[in-house]
N, C-alpha and C positions, 0 to 999 in steps of 0.2 A: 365328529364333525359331519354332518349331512353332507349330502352330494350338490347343494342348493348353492352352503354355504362353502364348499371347494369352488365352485366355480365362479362366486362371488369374488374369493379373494385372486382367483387367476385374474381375473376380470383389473380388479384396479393394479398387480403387477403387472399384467400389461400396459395400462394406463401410465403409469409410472416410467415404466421401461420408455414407451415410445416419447411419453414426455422430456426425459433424459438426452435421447437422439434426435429431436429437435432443438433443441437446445445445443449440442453439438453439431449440427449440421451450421445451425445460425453461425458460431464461434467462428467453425471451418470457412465459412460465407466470408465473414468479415474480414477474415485474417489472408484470406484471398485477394478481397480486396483492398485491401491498405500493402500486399506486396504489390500489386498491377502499377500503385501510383497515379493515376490513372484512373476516369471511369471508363467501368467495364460493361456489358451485358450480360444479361445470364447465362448464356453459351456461353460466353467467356470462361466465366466462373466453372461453371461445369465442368468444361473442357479442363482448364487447371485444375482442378480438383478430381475428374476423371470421375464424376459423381453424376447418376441418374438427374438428369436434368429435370425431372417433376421434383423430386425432393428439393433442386435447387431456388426450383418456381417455390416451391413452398414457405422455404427459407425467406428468399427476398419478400415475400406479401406480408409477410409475419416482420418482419424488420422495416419496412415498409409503415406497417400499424406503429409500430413504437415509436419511428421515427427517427429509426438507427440509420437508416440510409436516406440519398435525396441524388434526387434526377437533375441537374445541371444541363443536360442535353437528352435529346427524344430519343428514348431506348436505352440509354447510358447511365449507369448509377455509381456513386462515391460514399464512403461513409460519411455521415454528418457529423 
């Protein structure tokens, strides 16, 4: 195997991997928010979750696109 195509394949398990933790980050998101009861904020979430709140940001704009959450109030989100 070249040294081209070692790095190729680190390349998409990386891809893979971070894909994987997005996807658990979302799960952890949501499962946050349906304990709160409640809309929450992303500080919120974070804080509960004790998680880098950029990753949280990221989480919510990606749940956000799908359509898995929704804003009922300004700044405040509930799953849909």
């Amino acid at each position: 195997m070249s040294t081209l195509q070692t790095i190729q394949k680190q390349v998409q398990q990386s891809i893979i991997l971070t894909n994987k933790i997005d996807i658990l980050m979302k799960e952890q998101v949501l499962n946050a928010m349906r304990a709160a009861g409640k809309p929450v904020s992303a500080g919120e979430v974070a804080k509960s979750l004790n998680a880098d709140r950029k990753e949280v940001d990221k989480a919510f704009a990606d749940l956000k696109k799908e359509g898995a959450i929704v804003s009922p109030v300004r700044c405040k989100w509930t799953v849909a």
